[in-house]
ROSE-4610 file (N, C-alpha, C; in Angstrom, 1 decimal, always signed):
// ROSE-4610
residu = [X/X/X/X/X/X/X/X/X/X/X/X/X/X/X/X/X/X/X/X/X/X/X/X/X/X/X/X/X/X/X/X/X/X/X/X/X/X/X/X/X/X/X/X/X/X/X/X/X/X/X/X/X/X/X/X/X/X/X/X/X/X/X/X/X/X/X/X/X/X/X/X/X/X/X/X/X/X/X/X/X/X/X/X/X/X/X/X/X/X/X/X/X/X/X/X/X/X/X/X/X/X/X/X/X/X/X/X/X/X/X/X/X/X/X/X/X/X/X/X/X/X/X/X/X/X/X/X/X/X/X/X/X/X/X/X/X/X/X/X/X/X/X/X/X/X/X/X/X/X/X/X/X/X/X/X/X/X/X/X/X/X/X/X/X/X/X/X/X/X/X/X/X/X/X/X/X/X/X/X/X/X/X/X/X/X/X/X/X/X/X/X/X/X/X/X/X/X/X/X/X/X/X/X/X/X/X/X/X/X/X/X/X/X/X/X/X/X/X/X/X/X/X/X/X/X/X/X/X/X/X/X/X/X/X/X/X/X/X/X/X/X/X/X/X/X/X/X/X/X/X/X/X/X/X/X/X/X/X/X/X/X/X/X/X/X/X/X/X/X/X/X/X/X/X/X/X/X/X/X/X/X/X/X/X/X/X/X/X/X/X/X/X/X/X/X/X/X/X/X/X/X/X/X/X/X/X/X/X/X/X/X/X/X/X/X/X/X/X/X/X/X/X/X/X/X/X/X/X/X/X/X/X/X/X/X/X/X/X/X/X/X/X/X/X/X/X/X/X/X/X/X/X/X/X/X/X/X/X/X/X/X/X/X/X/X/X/X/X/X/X/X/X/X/X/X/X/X/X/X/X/X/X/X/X/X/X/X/X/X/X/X/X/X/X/X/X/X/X/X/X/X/X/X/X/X/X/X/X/X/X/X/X/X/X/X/X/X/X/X/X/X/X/X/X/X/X/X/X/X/X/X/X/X/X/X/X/X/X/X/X/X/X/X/X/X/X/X/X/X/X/X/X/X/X/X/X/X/X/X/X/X/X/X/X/X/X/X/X/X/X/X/X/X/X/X/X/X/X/X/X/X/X/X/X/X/X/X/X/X/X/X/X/X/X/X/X/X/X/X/X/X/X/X/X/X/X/X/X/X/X/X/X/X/X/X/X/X/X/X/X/X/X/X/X/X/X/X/X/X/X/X/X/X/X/X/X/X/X/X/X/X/X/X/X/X/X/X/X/X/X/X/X/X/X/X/X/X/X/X/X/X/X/X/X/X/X/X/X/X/X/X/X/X/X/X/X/X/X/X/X/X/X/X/X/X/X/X]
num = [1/1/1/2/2/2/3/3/3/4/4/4/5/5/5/6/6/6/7/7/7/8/8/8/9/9/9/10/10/10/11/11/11/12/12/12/13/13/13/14/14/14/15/15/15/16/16/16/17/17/17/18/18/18/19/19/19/20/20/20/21/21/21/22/22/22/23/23/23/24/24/24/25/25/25/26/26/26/27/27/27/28/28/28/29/29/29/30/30/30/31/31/31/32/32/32/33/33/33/34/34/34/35/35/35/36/36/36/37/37/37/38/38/38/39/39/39/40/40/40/41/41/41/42/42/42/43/43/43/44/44/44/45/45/45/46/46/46/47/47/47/48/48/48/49/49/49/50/50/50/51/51/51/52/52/52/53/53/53/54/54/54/55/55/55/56/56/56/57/57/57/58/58/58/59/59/59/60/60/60/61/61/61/62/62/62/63/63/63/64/64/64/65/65/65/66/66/66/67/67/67/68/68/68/69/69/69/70/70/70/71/71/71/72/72/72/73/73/73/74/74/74/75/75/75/76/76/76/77/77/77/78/78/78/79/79/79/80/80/80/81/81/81/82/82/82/83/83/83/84/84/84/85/85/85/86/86/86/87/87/87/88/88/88/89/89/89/90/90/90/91/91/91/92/92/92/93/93/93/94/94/94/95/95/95/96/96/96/97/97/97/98/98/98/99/99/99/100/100/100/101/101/101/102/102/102/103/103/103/104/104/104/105/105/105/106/106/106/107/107/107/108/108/108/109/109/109/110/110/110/111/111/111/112/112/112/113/113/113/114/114/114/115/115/115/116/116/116/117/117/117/118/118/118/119/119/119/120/120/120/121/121/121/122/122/122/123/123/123/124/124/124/125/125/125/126/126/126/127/127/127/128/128/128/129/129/129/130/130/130/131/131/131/132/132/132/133/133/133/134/134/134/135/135/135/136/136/136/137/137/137/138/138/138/139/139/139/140/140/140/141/141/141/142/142/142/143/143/143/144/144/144/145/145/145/146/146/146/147/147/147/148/148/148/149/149/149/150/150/150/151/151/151/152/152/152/153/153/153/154/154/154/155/155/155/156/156/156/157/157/157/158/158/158/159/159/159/160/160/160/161/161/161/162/162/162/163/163/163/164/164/164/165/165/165/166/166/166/167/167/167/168/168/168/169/169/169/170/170/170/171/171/171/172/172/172/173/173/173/174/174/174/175/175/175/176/176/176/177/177/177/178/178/178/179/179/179/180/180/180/181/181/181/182/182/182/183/183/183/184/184/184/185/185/185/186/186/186/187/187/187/188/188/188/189/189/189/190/190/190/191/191/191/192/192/192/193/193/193/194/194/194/195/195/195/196/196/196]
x = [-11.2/-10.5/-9.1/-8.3/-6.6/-6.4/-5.4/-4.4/-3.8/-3.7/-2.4/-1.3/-0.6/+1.0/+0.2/-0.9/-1.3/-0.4/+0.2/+0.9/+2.5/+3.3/+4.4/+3.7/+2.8/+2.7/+2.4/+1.5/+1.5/+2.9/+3.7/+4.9/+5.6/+6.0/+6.6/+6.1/+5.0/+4.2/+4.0/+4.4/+4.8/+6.2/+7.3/+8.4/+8.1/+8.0/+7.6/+7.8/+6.0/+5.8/+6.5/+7.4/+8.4/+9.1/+9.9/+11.5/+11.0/+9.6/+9.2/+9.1/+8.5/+8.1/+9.6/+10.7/+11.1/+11.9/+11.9/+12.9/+14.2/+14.7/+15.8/+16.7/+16.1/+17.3/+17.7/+16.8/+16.8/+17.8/+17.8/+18.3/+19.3/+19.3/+20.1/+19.9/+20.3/+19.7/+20.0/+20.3/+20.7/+20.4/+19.2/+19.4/+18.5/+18.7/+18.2/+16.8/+15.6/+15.0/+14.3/+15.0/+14.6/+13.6/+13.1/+12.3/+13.4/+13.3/+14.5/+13.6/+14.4/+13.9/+14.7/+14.4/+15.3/+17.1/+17.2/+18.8/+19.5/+18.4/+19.3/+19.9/+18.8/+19.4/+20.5/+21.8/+22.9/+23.6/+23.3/+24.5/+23.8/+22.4/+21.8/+21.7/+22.0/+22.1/+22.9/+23.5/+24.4/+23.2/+22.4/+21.4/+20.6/+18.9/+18.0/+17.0/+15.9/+14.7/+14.3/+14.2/+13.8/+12.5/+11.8/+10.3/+10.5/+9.9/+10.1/+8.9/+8.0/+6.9/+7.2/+6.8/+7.6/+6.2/+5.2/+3.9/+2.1/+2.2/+0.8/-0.4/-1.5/-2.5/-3.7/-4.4/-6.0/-6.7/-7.3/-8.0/-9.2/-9.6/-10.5/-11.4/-11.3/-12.7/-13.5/-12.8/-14.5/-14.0/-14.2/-14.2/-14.8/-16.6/-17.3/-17.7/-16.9/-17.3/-18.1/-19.0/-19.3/-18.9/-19.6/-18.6/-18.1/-17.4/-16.8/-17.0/-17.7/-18.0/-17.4/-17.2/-16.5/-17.4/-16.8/-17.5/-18.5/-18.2/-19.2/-20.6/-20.5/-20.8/-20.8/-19.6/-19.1/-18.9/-19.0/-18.8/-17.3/-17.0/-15.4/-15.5/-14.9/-14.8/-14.2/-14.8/-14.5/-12.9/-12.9/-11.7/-11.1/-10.0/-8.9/-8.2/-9.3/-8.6/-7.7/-6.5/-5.3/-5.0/-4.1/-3.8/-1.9/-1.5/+0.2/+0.8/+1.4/+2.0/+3.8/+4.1/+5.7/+6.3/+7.6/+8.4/+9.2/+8.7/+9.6/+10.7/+12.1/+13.2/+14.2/+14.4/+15.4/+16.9/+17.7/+19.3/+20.2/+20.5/+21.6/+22.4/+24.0/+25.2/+25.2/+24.4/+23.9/+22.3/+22.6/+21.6/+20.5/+20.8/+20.0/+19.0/+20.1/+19.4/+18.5/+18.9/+18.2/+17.0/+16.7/+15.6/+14.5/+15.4/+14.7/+13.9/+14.7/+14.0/+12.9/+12.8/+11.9/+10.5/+10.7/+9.6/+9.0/+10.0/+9.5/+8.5/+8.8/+8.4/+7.2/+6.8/+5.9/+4.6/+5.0/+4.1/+3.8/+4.8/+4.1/+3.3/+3.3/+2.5/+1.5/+1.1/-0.3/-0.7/-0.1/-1.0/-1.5/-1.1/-1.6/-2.7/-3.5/-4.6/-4.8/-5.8/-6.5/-5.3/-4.6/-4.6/-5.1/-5.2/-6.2/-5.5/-6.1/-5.4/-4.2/-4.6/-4.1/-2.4/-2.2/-1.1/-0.5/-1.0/-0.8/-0.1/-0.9/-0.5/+0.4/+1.1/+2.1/+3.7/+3.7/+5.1/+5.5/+4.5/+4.7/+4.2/+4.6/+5.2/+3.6/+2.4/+1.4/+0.1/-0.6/-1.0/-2.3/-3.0/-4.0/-4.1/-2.9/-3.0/-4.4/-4.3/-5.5/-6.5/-8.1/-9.3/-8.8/-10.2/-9.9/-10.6/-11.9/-12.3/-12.0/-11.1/-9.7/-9.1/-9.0/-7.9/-7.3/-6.2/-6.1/-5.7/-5.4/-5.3/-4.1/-3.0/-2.0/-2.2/-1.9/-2.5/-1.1/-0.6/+0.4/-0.1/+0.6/+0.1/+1.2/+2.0/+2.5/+2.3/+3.5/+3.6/+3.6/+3.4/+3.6/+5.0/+5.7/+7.4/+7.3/+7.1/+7.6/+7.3/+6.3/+6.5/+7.6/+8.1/+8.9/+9.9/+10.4/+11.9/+11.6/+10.6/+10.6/+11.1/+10.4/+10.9/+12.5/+12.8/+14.5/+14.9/+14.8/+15.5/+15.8/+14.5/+14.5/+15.4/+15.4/+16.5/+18.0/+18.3/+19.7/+20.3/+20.1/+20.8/+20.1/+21.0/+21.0/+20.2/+19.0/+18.0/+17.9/+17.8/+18.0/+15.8/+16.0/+14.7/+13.7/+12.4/+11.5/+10.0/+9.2/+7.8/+7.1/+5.9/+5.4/+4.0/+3.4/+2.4/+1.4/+0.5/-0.7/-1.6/-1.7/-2.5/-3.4/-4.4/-5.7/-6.6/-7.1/-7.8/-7.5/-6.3/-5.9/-7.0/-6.8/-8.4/-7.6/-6.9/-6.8/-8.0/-7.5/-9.1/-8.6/-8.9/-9.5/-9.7/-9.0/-9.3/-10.5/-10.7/-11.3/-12.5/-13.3/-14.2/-15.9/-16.5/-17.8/-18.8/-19.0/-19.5/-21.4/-21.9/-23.2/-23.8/-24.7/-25.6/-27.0/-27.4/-29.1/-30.0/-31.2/-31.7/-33.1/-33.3/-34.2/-35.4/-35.8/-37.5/-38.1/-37.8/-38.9/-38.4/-38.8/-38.7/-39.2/-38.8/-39.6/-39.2/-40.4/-40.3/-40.3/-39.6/-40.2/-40.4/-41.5/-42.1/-43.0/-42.9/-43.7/-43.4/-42.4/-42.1/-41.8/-41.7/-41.5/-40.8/-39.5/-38.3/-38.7/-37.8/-37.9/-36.9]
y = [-8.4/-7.5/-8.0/-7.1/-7.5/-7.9/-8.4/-8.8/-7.5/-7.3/-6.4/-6.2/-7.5/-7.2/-6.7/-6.2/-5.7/-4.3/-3.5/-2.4/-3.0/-4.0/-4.8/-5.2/-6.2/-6.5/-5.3/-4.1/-3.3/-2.7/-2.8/-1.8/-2.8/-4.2/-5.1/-5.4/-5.5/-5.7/-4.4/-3.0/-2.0/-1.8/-2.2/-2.4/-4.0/-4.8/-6.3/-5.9/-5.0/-4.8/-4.2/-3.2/-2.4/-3.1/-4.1/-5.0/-5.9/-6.2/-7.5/-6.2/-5.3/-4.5/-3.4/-2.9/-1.9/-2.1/-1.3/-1.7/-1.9/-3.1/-3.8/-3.4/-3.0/-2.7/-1.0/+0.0/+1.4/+1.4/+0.7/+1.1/-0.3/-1.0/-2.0/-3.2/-4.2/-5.2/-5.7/-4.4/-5.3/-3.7/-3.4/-2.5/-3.0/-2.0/-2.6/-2.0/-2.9/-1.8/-2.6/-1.4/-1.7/-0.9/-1.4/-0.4/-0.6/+1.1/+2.3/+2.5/+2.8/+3.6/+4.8/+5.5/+7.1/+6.8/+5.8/+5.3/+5.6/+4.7/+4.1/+5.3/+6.5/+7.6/+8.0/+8.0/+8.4/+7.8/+6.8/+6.1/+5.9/+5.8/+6.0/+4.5/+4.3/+3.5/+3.4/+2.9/+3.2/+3.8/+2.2/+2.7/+1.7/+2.3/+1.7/+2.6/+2.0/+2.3/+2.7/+3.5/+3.2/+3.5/+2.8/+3.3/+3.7/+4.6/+4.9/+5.2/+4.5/+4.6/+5.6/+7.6/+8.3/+8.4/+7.7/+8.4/+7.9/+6.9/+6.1/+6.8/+7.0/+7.6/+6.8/+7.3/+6.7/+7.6/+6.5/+7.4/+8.0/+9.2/+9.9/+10.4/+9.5/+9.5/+8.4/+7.1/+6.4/+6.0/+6.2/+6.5/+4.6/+4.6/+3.7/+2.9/+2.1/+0.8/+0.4/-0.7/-1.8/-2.9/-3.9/-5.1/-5.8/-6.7/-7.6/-8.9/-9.7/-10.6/-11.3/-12.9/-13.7/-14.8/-15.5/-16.4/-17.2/-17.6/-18.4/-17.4/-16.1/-15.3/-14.8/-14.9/-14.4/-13.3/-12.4/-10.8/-10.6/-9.7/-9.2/-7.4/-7.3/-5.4/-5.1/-3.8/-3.3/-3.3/-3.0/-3.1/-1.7/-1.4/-0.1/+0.5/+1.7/+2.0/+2.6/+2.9/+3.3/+4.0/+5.0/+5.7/+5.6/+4.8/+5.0/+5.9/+6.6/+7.9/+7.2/+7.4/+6.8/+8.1/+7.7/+9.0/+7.5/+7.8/+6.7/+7.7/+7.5/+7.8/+7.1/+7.4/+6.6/+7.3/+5.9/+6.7/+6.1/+6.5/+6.9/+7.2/+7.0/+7.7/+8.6/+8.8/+9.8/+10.5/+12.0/+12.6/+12.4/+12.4/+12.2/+10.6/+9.8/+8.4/+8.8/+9.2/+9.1/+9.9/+11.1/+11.6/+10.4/+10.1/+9.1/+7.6/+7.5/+6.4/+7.0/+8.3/+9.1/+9.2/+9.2/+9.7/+8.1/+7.1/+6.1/+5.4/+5.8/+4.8/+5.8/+6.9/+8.4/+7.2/+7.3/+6.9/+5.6/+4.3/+3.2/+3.2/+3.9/+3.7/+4.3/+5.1/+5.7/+5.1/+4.2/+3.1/+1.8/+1.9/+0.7/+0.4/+1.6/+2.0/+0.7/+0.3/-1.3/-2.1/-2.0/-3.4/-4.4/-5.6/-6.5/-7.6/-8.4/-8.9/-10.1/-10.3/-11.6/-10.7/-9.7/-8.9/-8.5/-8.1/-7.6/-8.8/-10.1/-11.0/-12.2/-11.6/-12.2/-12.0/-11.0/-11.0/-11.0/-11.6/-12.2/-13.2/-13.9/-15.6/-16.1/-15.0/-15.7/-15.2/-16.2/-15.3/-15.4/-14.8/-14.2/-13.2/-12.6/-11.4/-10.2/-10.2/-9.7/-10.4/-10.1/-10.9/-10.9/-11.6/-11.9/-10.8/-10.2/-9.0/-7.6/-7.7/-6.5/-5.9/-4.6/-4.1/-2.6/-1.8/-0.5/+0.2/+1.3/+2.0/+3.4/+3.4/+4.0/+5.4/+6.4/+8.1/+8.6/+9.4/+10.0/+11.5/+11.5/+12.9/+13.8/+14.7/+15.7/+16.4/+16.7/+17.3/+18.8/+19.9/+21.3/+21.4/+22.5/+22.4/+22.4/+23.4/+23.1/+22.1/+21.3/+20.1/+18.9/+18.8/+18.2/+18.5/+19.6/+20.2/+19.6/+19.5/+19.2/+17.8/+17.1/+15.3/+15.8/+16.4/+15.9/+16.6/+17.8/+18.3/+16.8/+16.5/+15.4/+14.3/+14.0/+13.0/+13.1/+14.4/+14.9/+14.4/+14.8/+14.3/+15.4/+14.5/+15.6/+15.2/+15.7/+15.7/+15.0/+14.1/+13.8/+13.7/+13.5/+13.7/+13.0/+12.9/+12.4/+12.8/+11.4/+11.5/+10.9/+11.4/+11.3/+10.3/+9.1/+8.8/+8.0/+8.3/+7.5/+6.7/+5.4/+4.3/+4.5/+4.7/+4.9/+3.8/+3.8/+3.1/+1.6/+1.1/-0.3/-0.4/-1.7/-1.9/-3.1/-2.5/-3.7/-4.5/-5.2/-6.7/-6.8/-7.1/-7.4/-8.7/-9.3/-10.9/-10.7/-10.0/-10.1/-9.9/-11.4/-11.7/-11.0/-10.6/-10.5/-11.4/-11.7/-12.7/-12.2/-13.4/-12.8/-13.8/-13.6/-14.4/-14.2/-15.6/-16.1/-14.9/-14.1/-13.9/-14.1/-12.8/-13.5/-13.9/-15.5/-15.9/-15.8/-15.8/-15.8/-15.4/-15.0/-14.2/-15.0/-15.4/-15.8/-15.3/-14.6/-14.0/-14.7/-14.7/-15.4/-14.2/-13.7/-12.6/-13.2/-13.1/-13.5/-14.7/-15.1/-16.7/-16.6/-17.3/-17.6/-18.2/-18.0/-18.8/-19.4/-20.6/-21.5/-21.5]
z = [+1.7/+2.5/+2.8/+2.8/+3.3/+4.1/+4.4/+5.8/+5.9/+7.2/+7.9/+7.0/+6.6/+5.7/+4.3/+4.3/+2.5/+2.5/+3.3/+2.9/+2.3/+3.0/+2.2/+1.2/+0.9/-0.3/-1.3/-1.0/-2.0/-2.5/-1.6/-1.9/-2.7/-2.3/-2.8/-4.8/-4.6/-6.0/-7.0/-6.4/-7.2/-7.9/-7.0/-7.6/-8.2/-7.9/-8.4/-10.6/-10.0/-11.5/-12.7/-11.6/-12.7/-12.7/-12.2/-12.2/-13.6/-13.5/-14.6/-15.7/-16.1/-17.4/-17.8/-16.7/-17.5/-19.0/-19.5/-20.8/-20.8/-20.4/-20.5/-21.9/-22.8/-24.2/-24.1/-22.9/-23.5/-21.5/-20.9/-19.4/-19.0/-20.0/-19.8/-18.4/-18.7/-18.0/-16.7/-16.0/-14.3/-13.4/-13.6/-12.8/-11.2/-10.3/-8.7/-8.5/-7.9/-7.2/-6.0/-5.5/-3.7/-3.1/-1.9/-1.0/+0.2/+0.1/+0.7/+2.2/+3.2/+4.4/+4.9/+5.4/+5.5/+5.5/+6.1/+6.2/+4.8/+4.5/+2.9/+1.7/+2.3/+1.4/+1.9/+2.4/+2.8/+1.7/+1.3/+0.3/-1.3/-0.9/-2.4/-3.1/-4.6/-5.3/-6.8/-6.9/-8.3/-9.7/-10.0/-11.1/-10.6/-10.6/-10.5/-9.7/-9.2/-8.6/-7.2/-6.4/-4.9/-4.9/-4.0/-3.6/-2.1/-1.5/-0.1/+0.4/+1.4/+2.1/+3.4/+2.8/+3.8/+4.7/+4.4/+4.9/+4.7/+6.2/+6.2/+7.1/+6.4/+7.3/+7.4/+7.8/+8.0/+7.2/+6.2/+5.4/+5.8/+5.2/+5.5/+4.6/+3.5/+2.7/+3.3/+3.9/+4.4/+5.8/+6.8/+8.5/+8.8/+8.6/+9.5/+8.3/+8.3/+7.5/+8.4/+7.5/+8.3/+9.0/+9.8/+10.5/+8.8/+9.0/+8.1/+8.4/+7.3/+7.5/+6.6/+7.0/+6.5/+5.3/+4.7/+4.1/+4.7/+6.3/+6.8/+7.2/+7.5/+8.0/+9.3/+10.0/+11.0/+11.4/+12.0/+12.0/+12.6/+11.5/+13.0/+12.7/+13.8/+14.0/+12.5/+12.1/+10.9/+10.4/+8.9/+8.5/+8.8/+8.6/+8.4/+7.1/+6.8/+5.4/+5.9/+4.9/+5.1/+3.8/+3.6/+2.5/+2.3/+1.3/+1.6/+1.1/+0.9/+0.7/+0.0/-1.6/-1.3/-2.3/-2.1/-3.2/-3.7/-4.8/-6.2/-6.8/-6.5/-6.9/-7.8/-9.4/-10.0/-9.9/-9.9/-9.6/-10.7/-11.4/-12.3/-12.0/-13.2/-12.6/-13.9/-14.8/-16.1/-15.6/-15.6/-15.3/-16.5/-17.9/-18.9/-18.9/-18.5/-18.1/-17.1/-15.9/-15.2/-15.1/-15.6/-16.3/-17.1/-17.7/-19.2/-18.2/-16.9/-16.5/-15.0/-15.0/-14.4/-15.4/-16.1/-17.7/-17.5/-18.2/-17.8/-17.1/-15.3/-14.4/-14.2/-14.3/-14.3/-15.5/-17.1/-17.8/-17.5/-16.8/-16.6/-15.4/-14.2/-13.3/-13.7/-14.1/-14.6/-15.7/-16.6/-17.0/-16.8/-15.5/-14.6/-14.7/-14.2/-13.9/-12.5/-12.3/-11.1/-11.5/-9.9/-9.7/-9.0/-8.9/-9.1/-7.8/-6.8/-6.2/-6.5/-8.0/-8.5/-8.2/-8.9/-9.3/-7.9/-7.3/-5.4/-4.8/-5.1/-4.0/-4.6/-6.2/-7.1/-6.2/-5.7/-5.7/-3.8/-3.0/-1.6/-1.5/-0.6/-0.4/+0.3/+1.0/+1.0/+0.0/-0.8/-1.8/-1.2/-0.1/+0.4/+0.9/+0.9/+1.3/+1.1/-0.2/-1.1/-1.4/-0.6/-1.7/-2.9/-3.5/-5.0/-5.5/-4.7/-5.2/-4.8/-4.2/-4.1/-5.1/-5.2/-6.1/-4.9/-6.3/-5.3/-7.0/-6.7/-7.5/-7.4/-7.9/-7.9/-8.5/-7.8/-8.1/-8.3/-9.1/-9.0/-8.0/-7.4/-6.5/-5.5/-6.7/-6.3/-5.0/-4.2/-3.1/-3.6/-2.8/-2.7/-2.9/-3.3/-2.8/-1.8/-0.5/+0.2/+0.9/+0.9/+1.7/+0.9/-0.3/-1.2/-0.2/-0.1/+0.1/+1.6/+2.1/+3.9/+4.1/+2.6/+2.7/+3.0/+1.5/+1.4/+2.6/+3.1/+4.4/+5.5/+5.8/+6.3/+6.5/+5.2/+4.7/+4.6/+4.6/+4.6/+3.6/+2.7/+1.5/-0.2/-0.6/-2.4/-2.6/-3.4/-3.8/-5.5/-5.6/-6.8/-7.4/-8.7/-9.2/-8.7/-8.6/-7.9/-8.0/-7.7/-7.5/-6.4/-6.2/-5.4/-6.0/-5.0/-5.2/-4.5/-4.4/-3.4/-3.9/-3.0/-3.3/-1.9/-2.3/-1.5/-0.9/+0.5/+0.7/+0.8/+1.4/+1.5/+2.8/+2.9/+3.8/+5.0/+6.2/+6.9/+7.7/+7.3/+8.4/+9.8/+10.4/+11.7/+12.1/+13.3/+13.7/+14.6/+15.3/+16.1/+15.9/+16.8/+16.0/+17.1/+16.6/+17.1/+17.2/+18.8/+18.9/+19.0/+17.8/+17.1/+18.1/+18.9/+19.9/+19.1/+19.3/+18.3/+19.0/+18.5/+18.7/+19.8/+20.5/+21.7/+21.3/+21.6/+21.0/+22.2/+23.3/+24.1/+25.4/+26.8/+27.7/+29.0/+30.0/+31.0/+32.3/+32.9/+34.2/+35.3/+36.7/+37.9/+38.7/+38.3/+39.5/+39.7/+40.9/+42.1/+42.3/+41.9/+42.5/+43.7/+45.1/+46.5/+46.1/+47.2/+47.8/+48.7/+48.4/+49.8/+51.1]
């Protein structure tokens, strides 16, 4: 199960992965990619990548996990799935490039398919973030227009090309620990004992 910071590390190790694979000979070799927050669109980026986490929920395909137990066997209160919601935007100062590196980041995240914790907990400084038998799995998943148009309204700014995608079911853990008391073996009554 995750740590808390597993929503940075997922966001961090999505761009991570595209900075290490894109094609350096068709987009040339110095392009940026950052994780953007509503600010950052006012000025944009010359060329390169944003990821933007506009939208975290509780997921609601699985509500009542179980407790979570530890290696030793400790109990702690259930984990927290979570669902992240981001708009991946490439910025070009060529609309054709920038299309071409839309097409791009579209076919390489969908052949991702599992990521795997090794990959997750590659590109942040503690590498437990993620079990080892963790993964997540990156959905491309189109907005409606008009909830699209409601992002950019939002954002105040030009609308440049863009997608939308969800990574499902991040699982945050829980410190707190449930305290498991031994089992009752036996019972002893003082009825009818006299006070002295």
């Amino acid at each position: 199960m995750a740590k808390p910071r597993a929503i940075a590390a997922t966001s961090t190790a999505l761009l991570g992965l595209m900075q290490d694979k894109y094609p350096r000979g068709e987009f040339g070799p110095a392009l940026d990619f950052k994780l953007f927050q509503g600010k950052d669109f006012d000025t944009g980026m010359a060329e390169g990548f944003t990821l933007f986490l506009y939208r975290v929920s509780v997921s609601g395909s699985t509500r009542n996990l179980p407790y979570r137990r530890d290696a030793d066997g400790r109990r702690y209160r259930p984990s927290m799935p979570v669902d992240l919601h981001y708009l991946l935007t490439p910025w070009a100062t060529d609309g054709e490039k920038q299309q071409r590196m839309l097409g791009w980041a579209m076919r390489f995240l969908e052949d991702l398919g599992m990521l795997g914790a090794g990959q997750l907990n590659h590109y942040v400084a503690e590498t437990d973030t993620f079990g080892k038998e963790e993964g997540i799995e990156v959905i491309c998943d189109p907005l409606p227009l008009a909830d699209y148009l409601n992002v950019w309204d939002k954002l105040k700014t030009k609308m440049p090309p863009s997608i939308t995608y969800l990574v499902r079911m991040v699982t945050l853990d829980s410190d707190v620990l449930i305290d498991d008391r031994r089992l009752v073996q036996t019972r002893q009554f003082d009825v009818g004992a006299v006070g002295s």
